[in-house]
C-alpha positions as CSV (number, residue, x, y, z in Angstrom):
1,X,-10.7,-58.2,-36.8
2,X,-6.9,-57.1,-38.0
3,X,-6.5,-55.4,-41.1
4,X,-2.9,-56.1,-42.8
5,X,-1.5,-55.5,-46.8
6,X,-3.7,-58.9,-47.6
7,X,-7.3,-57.5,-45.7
8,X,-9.0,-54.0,-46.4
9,X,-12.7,-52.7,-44.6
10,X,-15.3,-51.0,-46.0
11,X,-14.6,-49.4,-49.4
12,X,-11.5,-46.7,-50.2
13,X,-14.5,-43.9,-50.9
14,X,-16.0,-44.1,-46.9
15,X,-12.2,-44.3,-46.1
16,X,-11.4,-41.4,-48.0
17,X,-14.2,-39.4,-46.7
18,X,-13.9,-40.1,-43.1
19,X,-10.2,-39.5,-43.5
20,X,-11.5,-35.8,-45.0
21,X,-13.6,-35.3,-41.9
22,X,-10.8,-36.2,-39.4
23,X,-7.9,-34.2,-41.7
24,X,-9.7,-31.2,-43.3
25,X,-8.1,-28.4,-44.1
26,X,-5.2,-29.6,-42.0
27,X,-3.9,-31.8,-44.2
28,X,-4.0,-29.2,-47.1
29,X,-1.9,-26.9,-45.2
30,X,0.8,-29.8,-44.1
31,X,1.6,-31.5,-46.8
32,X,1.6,-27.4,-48.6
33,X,-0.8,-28.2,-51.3
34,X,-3.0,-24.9,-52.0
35,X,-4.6,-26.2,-55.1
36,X,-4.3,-30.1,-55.7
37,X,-7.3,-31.8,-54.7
38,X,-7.6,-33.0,-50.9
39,X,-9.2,-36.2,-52.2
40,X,-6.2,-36.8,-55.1
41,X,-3.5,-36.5,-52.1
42,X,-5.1,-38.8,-49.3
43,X,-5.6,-41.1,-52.4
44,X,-1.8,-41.2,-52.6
45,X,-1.1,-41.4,-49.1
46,X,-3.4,-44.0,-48.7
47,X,-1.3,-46.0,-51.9
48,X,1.9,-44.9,-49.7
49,X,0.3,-46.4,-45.8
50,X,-0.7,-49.5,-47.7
51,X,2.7,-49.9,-48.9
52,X,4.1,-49.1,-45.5
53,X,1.9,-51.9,-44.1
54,X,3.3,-54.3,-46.1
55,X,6.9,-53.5,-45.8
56,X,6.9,-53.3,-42.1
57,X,4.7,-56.0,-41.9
58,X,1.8,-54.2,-39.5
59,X,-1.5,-55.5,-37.9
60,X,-4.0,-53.6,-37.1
61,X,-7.7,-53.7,-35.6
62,X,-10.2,-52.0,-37.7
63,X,-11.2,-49.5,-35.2
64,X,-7.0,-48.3,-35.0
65,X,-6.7,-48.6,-38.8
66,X,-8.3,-44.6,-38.9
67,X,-5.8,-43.2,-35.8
68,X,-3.1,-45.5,-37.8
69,X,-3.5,-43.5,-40.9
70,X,-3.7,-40.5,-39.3
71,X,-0.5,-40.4,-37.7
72,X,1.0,-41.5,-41.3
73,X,-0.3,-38.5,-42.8
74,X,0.8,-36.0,-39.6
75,X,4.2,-37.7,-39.9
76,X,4.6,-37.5,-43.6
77,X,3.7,-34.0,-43.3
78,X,6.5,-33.4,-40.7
79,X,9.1,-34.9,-41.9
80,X,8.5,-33.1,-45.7
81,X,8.6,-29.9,-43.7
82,X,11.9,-31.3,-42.0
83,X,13.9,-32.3,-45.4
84,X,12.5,-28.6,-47.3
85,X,14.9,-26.6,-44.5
86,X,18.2,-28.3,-46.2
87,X,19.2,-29.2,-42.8
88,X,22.5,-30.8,-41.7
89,X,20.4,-34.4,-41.1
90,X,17.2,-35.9,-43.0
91,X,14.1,-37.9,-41.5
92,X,12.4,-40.3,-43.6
93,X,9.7,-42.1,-42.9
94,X,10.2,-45.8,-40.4
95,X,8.7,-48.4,-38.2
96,X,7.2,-45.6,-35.8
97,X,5.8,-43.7,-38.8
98,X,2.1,-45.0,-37.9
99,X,2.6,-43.4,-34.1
100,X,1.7,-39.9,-32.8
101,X,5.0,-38.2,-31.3
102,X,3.6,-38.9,-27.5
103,X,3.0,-42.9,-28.3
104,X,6.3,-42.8,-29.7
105,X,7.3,-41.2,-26.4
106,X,5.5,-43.6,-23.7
107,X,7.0,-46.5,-25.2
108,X,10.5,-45.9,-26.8
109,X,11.7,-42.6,-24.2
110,X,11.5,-44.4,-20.9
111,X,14.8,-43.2,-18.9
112,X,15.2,-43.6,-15.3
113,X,16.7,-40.0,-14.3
114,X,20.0,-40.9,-11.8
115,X,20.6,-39.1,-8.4
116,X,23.5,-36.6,-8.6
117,X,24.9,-37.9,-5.4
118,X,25.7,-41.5,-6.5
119,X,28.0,-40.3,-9.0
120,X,31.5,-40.9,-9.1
121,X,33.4,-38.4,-10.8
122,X,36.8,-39.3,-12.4
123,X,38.7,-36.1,-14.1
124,X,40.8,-37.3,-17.2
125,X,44.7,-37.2,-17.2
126,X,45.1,-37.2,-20.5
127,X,47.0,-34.8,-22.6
128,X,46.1,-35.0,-25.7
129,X,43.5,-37.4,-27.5
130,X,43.3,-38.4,-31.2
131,X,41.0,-36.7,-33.7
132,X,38.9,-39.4,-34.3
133,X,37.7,-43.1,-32.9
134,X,35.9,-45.1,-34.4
135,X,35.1,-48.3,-32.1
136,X,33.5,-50.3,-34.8
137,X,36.6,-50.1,-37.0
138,X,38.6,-51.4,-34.0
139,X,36.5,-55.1,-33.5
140,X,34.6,-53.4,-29.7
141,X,31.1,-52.8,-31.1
142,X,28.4,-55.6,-31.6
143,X,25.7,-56.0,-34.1
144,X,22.7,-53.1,-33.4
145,X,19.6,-54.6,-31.7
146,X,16.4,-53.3,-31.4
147,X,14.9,-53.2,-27.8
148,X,10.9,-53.3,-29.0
149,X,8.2,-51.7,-26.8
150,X,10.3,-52.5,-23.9
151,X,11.7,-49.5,-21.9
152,X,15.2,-51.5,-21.6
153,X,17.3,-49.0,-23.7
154,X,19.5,-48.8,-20.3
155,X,20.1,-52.1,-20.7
156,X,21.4,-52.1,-24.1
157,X,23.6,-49.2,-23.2
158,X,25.1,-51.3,-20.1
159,X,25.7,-53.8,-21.9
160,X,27.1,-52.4,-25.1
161,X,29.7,-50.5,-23.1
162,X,30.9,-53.8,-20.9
163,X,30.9,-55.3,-24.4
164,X,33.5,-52.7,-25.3
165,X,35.8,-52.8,-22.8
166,X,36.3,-56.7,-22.6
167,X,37.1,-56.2,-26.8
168,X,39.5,-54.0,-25.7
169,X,41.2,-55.3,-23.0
170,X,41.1,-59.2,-24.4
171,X,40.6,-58.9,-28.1
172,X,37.1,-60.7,-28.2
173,X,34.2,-59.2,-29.2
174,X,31.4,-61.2,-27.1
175,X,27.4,-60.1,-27.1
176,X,26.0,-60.0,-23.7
177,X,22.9,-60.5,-22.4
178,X,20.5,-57.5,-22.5
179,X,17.3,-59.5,-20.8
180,X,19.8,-60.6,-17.4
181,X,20.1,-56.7,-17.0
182,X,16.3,-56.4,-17.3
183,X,15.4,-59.5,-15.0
184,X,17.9,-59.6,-12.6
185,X,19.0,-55.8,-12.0
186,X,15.8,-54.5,-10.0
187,X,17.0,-55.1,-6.7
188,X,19.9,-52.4,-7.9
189,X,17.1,-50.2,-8.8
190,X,15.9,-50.5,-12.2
191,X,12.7,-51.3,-13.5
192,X,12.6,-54.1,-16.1
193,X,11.1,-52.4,-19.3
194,X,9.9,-49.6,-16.9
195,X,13.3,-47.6,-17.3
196,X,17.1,-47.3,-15.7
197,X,20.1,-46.6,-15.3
198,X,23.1,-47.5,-16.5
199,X,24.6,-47.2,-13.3
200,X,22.8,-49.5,-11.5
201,X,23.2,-51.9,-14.3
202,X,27.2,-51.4,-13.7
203,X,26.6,-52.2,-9.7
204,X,24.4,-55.5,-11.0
205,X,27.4,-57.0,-13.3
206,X,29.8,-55.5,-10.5
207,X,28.2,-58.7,-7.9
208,X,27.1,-61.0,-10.8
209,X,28.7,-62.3,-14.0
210,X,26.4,-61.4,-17.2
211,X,25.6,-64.1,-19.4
212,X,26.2,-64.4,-23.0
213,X,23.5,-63.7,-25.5
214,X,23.0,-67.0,-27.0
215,X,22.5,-68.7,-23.8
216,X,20.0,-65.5,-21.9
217,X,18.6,-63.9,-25.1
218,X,16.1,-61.0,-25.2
219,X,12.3,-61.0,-25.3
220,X,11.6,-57.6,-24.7
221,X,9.4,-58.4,-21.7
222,X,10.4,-58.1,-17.9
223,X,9.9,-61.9,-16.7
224,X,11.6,-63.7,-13.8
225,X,15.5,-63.8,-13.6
226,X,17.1,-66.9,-15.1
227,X,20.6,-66.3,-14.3
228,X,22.4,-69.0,-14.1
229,X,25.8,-68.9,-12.5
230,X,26.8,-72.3,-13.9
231,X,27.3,-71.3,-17.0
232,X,29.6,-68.3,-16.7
233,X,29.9,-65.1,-18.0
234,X,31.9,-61.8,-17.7
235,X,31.9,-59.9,-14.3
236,X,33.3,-55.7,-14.5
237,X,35.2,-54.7,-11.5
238,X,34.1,-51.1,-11.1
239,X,32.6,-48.0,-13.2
240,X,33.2,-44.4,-13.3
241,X,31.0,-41.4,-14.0
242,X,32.4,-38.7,-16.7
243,X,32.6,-35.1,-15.5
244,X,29.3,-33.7,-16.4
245,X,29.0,-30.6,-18.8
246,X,32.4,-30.8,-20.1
247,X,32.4,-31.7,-23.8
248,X,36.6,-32.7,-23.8
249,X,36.3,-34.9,-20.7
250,X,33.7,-36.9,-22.7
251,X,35.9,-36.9,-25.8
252,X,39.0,-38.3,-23.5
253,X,36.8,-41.0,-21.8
254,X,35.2,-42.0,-25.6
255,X,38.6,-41.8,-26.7
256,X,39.5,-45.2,-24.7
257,X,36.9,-46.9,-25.0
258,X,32.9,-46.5,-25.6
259,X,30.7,-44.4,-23.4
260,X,27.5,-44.7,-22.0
261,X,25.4,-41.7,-22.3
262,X,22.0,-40.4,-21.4
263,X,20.4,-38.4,-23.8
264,X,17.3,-36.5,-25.1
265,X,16.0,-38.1,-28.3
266,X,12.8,-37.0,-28.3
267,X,13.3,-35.5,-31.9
268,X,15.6,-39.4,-33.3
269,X,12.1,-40.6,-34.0
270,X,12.3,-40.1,-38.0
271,X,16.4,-39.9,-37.9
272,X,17.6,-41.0,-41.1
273,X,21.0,-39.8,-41.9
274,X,23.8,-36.6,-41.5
275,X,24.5,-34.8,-38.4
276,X,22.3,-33.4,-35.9
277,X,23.4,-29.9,-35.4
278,X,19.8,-28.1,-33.7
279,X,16.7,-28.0,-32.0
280,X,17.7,-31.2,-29.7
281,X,16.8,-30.9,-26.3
282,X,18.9,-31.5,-23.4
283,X,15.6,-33.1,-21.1
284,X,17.3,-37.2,-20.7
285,X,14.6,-39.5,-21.9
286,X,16.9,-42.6,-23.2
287,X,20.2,-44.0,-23.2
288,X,22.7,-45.0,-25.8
289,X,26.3,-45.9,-26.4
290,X,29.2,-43.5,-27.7
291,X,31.2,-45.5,-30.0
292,X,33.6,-43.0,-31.1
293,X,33.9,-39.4,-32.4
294,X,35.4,-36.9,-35.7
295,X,37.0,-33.9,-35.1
296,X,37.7,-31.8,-37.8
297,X,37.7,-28.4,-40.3
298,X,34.3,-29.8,-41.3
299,X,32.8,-29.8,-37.6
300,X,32.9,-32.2,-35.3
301,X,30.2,-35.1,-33.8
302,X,29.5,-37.6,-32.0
303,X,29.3,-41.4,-33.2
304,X,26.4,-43.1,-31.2
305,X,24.8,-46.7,-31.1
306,X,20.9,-46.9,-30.6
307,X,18.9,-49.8,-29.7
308,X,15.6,-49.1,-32.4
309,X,17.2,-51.9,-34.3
310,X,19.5,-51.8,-37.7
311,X,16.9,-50.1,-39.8
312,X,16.4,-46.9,-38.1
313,X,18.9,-44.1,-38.3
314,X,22.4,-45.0,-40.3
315,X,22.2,-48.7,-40.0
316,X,21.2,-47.9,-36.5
317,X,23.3,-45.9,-35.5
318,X,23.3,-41.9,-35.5
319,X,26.1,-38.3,-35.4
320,X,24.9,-35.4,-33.2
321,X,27.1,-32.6,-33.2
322,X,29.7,-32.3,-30.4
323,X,28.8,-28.6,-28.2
324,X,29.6,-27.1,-24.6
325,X,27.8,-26.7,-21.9
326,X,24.5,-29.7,-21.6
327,X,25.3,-30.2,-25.5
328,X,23.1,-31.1,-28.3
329,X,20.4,-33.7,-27.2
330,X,22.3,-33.5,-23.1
331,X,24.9,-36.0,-24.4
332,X,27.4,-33.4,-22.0
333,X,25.1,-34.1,-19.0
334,X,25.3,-37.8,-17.7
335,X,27.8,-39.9,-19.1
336,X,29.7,-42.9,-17.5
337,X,31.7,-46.5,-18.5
338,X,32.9,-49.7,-16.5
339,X,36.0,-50.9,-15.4
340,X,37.1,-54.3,-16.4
């Protein structure tokens, strides 16, 4: 049995009441009511999940509709908290507001850490870069996609990065095929929606030429590999690895063209708009795209491309704050971009 915004169970008072034995007094204390009644509150969050439901379209079987709920109510709770500290970003409530930080984590934050050996390090020559890029301005950045329950955000970053370049270099702006990288790329060392690297995604379209979208497009599944070389596609000649903890090296290698990056996201779940400036940590659980950068009296950030589709974050994409060392979220630590 699935419950959806046309299908209810049971009757709103035994919800109501087993939602009181499951939230207590905790719920009192996290959404920071002292005095309204528990009852009145779940009555409205219940008004508010129902509405979520029908917005994002969810499904649920009876016996998850409870631990659904649930999560809606911790989540609520944690992103009011967020918002009341005037921070320098907001979180609002998404798709992954019915999940518990950890299911969030199992099936969006699946990142194939690289070994330190393979990398090959490339020290910029510039002298000078400008104060701010913006790739998307410039015609190199394709539509945001969303890459599902699949752990294939590797392959999104790949591919958004060789996407760049060939904008760059020829002036057409082409969509690649995400689901090739997934297929065909295991031999190279990734794991279909079991996590990668970019890396080894960069060695992949080194030997074979990636399809466009339109002709290999993405199901979110690992399945055989369909490449076919009959009908063409875009080959790189090489990649290089950006010098690891150094904030300006990333900024010169952005600068030219977008970056690949590694990066701890494990607080993007709720991301809705501004900068993020704090508590990010720098332990690489996904992969995204650098798409360009601001540097100015204001403070200066990072411009990145996510793959949790167009309604997540600012139209998908997201500005973390630019710092030494690791830097906010480990955006310093693993970095690299193909060669055309």
């Amino acid at each position: 049995m699935e419950i959806n915004r046309d299908k209810s169970f049971g009757s709103k008072k035994l919800l109501l009441a087993l939602i009181l034995v499951v939230a207590g007094v905790l719920a009192i204390v996290l959404l920071g009511k002292k005095t309204s009644p528990l009852l009145g509150e779940l009555e409205l969050l219940e008004k508010d999940f129902n509405k979520y439901i029908e917005v994002y379209q969810k499904s649920y079987e009876q016996k998850d509709y409870f631990k659904r709920f649930q999560a809606f109510i911790d989540n609520s709770a944690y992103i009011r908290r967020h918002n009341e500290k005037n921070s320098s970003w907001k979180m609002s409530l998404n798709e992954f507001a019915d999940m518990s930080p950890s299911e969030f984590a199992s099936q969006y934050l699946v990142f194939t850490s690289p070994p330190t050996q393979s990398l090959k390090l490339k020290l910029s020559n510039q002298v000078s870069i400008p104060s701010s890029i913006d790739w998307r301005v410039k015609g190199a950045v394709t539509s945001v996609k969303n890459q599902g329950i699949c752990g294939s955000c590797y392959a999104f970053s790949s591919t958004a990065a060789i996407e760049g370049i060939i904008a760059i270099k020829t002036g057409r702006l082409v969509e690649l095929s995400i689901q090739q990288i997934v297929d065909c790329s295991k031999a190279y060392g990734n794991q279909g929606c079991n996590g990668g690297w970019m890396n080894y995604a960069f060695e992949y379209a080194m030997k074979h030429e990636i399809s466009a979208l339109n002709t290999y497009k993405y199901t979110g599944a690992k399945q055989s590999c369909q490449y076919d070389k009959l009908l063409g596609g875009v080959k790189i000649s090489g990649y290089e690895d950006v010098v690891p903890y150094n904030v300006k090296e990333l900024a010169a290698a952005v600068s030219n063209q977008p970056v690949s990056i590694s990066v701890d996201a494990t607080v993007w779940q709720f991301y809705s708009s501004g900068v993020i400036d704090n508590n990010c940590g720098v332990s690489l659980n996904h992969a995204v795209v650098a798409v360009g950068y601001s540097m100015s009296e204001k403070g200066d950030y990072w411009i990145l491309k996510n793959s949790w589709g167009p309604y997540w974050g600012e139209q998908g994409f997201l500005k973390v704050a630019m710092a030494d060392g690791p830097g906010l979220c480990g955006i310093n630590k693993i970095s690299s971009y193909p060669i055309l």
